[in-house]
C-alpha positions in Angstrom: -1.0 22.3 7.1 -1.8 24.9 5.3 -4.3 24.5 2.6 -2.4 26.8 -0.4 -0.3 23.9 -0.5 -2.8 22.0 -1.8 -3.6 24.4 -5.2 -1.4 24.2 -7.8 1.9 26.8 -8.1 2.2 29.8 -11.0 4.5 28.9 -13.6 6.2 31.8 -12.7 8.4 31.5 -9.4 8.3 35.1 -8.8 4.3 35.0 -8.0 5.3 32.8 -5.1 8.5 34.2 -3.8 7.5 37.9 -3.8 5.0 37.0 -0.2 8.2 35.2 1.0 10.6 37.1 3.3 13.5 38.6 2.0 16.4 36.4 3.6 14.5 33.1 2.4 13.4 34.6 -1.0 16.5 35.2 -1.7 18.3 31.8 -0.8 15.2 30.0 -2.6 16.2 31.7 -5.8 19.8 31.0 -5.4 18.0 27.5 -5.3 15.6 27.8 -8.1 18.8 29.2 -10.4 20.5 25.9 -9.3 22.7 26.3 -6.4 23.1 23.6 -4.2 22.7 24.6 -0.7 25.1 23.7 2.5 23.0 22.5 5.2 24.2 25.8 7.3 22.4 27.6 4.3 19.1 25.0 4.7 18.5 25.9 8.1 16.3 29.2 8.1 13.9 26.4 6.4 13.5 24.7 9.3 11.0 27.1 11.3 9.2 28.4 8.2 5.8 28.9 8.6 2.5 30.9 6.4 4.2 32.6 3.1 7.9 31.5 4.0 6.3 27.9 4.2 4.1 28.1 0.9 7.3 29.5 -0.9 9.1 26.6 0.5 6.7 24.2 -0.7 6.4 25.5 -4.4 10.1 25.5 -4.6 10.2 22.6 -3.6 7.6 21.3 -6.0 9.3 23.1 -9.4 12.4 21.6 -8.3 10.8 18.2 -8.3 9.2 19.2 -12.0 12.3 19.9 -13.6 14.3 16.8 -11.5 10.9 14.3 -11.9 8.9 15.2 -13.9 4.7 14.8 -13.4 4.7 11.2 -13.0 4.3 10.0 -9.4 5.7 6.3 -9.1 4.2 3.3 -6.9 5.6 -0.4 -7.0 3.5 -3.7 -6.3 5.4 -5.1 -3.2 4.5 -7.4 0.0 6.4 -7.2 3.5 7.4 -10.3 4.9 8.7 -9.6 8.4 9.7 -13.5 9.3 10.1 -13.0 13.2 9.8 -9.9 16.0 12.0 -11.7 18.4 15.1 -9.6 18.1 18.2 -9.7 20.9 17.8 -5.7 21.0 15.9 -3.7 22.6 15.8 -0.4 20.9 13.5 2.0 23.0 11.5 3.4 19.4 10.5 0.0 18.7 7.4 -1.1 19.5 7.3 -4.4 17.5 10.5 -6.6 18.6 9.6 -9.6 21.5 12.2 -11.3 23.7 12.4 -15.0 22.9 10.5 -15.8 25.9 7.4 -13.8 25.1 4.2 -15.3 24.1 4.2 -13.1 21.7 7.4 -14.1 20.2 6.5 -15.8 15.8 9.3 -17.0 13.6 8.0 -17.9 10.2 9.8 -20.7 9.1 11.5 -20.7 5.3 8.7 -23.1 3.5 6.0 -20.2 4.8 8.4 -17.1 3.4 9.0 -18.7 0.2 4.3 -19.3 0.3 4.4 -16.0 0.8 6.3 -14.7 -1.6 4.7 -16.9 -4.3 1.8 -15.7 -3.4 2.7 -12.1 -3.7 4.2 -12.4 -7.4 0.6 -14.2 -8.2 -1.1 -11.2 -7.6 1.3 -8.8 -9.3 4.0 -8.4 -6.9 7.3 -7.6 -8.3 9.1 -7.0 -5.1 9.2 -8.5 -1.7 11.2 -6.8 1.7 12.3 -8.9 3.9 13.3 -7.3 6.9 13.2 -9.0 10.8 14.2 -8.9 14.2 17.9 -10.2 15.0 16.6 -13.7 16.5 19.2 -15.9 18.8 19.8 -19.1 17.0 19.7 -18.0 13.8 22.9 -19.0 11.9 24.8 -17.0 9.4 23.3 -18.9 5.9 20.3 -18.1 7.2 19.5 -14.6 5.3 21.5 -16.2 2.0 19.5 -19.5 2.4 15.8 -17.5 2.2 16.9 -15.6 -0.5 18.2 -18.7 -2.5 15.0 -20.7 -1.5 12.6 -17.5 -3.2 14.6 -17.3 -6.2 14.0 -20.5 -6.7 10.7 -20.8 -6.4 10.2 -17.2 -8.3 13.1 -16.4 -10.2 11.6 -13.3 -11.8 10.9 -11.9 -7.8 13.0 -9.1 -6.8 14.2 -9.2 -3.1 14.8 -6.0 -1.3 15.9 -7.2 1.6 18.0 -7.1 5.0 18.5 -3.8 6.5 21.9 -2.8 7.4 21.4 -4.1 11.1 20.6 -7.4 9.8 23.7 -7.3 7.6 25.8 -6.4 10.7 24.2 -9.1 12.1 24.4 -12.0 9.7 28.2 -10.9 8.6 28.9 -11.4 12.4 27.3 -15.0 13.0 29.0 -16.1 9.0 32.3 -14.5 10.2 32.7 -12.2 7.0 33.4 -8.9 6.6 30.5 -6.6 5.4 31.5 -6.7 1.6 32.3 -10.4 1.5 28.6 -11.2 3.1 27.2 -9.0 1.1 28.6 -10.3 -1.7 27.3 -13.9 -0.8 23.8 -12.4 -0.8 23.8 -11.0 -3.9 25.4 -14.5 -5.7 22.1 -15.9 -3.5 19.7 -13.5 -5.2 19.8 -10.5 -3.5 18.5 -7.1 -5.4 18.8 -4.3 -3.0 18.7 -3.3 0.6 16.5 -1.5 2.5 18.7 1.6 4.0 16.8 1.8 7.6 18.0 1.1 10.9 19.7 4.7 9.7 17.1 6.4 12.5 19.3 9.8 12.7 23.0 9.2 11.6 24.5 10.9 15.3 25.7 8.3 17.6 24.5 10.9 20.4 21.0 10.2 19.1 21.4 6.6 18.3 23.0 6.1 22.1 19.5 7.6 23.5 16.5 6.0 21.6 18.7 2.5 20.7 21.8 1.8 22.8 23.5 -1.3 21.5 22.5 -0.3 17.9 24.4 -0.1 15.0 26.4 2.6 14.5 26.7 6.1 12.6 30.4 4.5 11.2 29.1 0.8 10.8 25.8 2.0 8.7 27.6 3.6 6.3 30.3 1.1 5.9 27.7 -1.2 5.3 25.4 1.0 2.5 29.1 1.7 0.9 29.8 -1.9 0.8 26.9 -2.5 -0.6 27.2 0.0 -3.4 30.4 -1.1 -4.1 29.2 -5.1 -4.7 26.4 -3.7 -6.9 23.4 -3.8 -4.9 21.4 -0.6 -5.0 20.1 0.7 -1.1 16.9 2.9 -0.1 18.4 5.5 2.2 15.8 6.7 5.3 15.5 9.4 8.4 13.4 8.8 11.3 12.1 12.2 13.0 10.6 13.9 15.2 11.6 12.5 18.3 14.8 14.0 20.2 16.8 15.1 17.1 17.7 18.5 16.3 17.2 20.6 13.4 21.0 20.1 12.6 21.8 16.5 13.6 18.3 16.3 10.6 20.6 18.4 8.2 24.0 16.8 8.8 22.4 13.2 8.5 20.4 14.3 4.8 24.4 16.2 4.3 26.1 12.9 4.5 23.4 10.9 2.7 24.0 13.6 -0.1 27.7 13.0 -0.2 27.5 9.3 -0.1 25.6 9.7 -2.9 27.6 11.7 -4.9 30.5 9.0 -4.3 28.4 6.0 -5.0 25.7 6.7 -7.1 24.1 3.4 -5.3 20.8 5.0 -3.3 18.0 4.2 -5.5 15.3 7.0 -3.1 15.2 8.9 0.1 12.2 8.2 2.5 11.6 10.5 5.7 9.7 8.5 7.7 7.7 10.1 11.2 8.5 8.6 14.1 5.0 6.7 15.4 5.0 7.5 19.5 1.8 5.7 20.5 3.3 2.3 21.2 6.7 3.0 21.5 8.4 1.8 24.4 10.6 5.2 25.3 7.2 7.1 24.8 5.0 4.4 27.3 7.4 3.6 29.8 8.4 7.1 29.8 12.3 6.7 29.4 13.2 9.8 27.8 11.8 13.3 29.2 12.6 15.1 26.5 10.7 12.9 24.2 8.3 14.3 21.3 5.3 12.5 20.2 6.3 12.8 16.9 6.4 15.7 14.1 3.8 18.0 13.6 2.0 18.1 10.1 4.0 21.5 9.3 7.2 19.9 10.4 6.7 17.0 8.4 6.1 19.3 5.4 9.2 21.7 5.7 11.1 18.1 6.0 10.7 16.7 2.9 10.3 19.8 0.8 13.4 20.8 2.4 15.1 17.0 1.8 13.5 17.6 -2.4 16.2 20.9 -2.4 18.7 19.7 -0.2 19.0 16.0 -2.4 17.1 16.5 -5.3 20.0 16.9 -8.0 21.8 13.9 -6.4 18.3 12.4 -5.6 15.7 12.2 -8.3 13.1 10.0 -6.0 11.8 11.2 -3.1 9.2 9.0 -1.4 6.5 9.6 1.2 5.8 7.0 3.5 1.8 6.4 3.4 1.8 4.2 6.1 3.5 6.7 8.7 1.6 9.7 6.7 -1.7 8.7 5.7 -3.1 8.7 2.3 -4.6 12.6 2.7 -1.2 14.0 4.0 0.9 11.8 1.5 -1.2 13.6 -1.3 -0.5 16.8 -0.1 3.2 16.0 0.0 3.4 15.2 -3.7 3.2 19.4 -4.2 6.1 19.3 -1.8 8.7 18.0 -3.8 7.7 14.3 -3.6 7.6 11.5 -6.8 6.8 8.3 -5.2 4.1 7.0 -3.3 6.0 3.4 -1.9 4.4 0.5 -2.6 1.2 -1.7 -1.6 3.1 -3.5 1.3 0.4 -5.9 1.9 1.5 -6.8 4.9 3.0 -3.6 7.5 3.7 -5.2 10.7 6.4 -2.8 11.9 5.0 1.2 11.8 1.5 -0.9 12.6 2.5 -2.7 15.7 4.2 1.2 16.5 0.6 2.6 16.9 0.2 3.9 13.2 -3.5 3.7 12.1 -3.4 4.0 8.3 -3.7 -0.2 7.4 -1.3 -2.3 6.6 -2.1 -2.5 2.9 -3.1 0.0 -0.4 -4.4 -1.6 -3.4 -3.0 0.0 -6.8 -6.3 1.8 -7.7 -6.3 3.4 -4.5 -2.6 4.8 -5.3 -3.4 5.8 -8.4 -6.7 7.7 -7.2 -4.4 10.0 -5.1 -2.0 10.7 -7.2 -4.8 11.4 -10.0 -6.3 13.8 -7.1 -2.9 15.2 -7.0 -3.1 16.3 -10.5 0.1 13.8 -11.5 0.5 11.0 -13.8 0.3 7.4 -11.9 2.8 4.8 -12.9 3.4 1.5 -11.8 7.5 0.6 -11.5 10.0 -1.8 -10.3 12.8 -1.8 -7.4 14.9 0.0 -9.5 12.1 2.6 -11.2 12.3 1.2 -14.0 8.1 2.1 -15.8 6.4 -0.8 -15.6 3.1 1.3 -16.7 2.0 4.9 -17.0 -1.7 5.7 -16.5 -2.1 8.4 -18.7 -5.9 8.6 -18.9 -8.4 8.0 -16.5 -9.7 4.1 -17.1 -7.9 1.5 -15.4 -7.3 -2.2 -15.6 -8.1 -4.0 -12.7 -4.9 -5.3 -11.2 -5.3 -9.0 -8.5 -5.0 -7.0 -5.9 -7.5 -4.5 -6.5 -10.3 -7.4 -6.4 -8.8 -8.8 -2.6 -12.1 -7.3 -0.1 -10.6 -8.5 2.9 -6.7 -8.4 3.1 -6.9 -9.6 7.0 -8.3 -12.6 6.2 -6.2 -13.2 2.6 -2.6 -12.3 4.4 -3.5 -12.1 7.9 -2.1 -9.5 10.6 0.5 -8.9 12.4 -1.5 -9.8 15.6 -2.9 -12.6 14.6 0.9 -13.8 13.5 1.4 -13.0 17.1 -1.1 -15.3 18.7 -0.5 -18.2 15.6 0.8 -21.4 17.9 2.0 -22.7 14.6 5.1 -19.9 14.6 5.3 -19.3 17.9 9.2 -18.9 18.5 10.0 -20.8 21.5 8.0 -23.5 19.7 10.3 -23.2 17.2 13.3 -23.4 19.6 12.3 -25.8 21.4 11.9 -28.4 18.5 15.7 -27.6 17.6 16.3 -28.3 20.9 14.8 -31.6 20.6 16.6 -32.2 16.9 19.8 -31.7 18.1 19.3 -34.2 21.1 18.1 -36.6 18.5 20.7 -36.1 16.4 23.7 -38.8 16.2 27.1 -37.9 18.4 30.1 -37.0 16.3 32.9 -38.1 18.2 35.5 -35.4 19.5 
């Protein structure tokens, strides 16, 4: 990437758009004087590269100034990811198991809810639940964990239950979309996480996850949502077989869902992680790329910061896909938030990513410091929880946890746990049921 984007940009736009060329100079300050671009207009940006790209990036960057502000956001959260058996098989995904595999965990409720509990005690004010679609589960199952954490931590907001999973419960409760979700959110429900998105193109989504949820069903379900009160995340997965306009068309409808609901609460590009993806190790699409480039990931979100930015105050980068270096470097690209602690990635992890599974606050706060921004802790909703405006911090819980393996474990040691081990788990309901009295017909 290159390394200008990493100094600081002259108040005055004109020191960085006079290297520019003149066709993007000119749309940039048609940008900077706060026209909002069509996509058609957005895609000269894609191929940018030297000056064009720098220019790009400091647009990018005052946009986020004026929509933002300097404060770069980060909320204390854990993953819990309660089972990888899944009846899918989408080709990107490299953590799902059948139910026969030995490799197969399904946490039961009792070790959610520990889990959860055990978050909030060291600061967590947010859990995500997301999960694989596992045969036998019935539809009370999502409303019955969230009930079951509320109750044990009232104060614990649950961002949970992608729109996949709500496709999925809604089918096995026989609701429609609105209806179930409304039964989540009388459970405890906050917000939903607004992946299994991928690349809104059913021509895509046929190729990397056949069987998936649709371009139609997704946004029913995120407008459903919306429309019951619960907030969504809204994601893009690239750099795999997606063009530059299926990436533009999908950010164009995220913008005017927006617009109509009001309801996403961020946008989060997220790289697509080849290593141990099944449709890059078995070979099942030629045309596969091993993900973006670092330039590519670059143009992406400054160009998501101009494309959604007035509709879109937050803009997060993933540090997990990204690293903690490149995410850096992206806050001068038009990003605000850094995500959260996680505390436990399974998904992007099992998918080859190498950057850990876990960030302590201090360590966000460090980068964005490096950045030259403002750290602030915040909730689901980014609300500020607490603004670091000087350089001493307080030691938060989790900043004082030296080995988070061994405190919350891994996802492959989940894997090899005999104690969650799903067909365990099936097979003891199997043996319940055949214990279990005869109604008569």
């Amino acid at each position: 990437m290159n390394s200008d984007l990493h100094n600081p940009a002259p108040s005055d736009p004109a020191a960085w758009l006079a290297t520019a060329t003149p066709a993007i100079r000119a749309t940039l300050e048609r940008c900077l004087d706060g026209h909002e671009l069509t996509w058609q207009e957005a895609m000269p940006f894609c191929h940018v590269e030297g000056d064009d790209l720098s220019a790009l990036c400091r647009t990018a960057d005052e946009l986020r100034r004026q929509q933002a502000g300097e404060v770069v956001t980060y909320v204390i959260n854990r993953n819990i990811n309660f089972t990888n058996v899944c009846v899918k098989a989408c080709r990107f995904c490299a953590f799902s198991r059948t139910q026969r595999s030995e490799e197969g965990y399904f946490l039961d409720d009792e070790e959610v809810v520990r889990r959860a509990v055990e978050a909030h005690s060291l600061g967590a004010t947010e859990v995500c639940i997301q999960a694989g679609l596992a045969p036998g589960m019935d539809g009370d199952h999502y409303p019955r964990l969230c009930r079951a954490i509320k109750k044990a931590v009232p104060s614990l907001h649950l961002h949970a239950f992608s729109p996949e999973e709500i496709k999925y419960g809604a089918g096995l409760a026989k609701l429609s979309f609105r209806e179930y979700l409304q039964s989540l959110k009388e459970a405890g429900l906050g917000s939903l996480p607004g992946t299994s998105a991928e690349v809104l193109d059913d021509a895509v989504r046929h190729r990397i996850a056949p069987g998936r949820i649709t371009t139609a069903e997704w946004i029913d379900v995120i407008r459903s949502a919306h429309s019951v009160g619960l907030p969504t995340t809204s994601t893009l997965m690239f750099g795999h077989i997606e063009t530059d306009e299926q990436r533009l068309r999908h950010l164009d409808t995220l913008r005017t869902i927006q617009l109509e609901t009001g309801g996403f609460t961020e946008f989060v590009p997220l790289s697509f992680v080849h290593q141990e993806a099944p449709m890059h190790v078995r070979y099942l699409i030629p045309d596969l790329r091993p993900g973006p480039s670092a330039d590519d990931v670059t143009r992406l979100y400054a160009i998501a910061r101009i494309l959604l930015g007035r509709s879109f105050r937050n803009i997060q980068v993933s540090w997990v896909k990204q690293g903690l270096e490149h995410a850096q470097a992206l806050l001068s690209c038009g990003v605000n938030d850094l995500g959260g602690t996680l505390i436990n990635e399974s998904i992007s992890t099992a998918a080859g990513a190498n950057h850990g599974q876990f960030v302590s606050p201090s360590r966000l706060r460090a980068t964005i410091r490096a950045a030259g921004r403002i750290p602030a802790q915040r909730n689901t909703a980014y609300r500020l929880l607490r603004q670091y405006d000087g350089q001493s911090d307080e030691v938060d819980a989790l900043d004082q946890v030296s080995n988070p393996e061994a405190l919350f474990g891994s996802y492959t040691v989940l894997t090899q746990d005999l104690r969650y081990r799903f067909r365990k788990r099936r097979a003891d309901d199997e043996a319940a049921a055949a214990k279990a009295p005869k109604v008569p017909s």
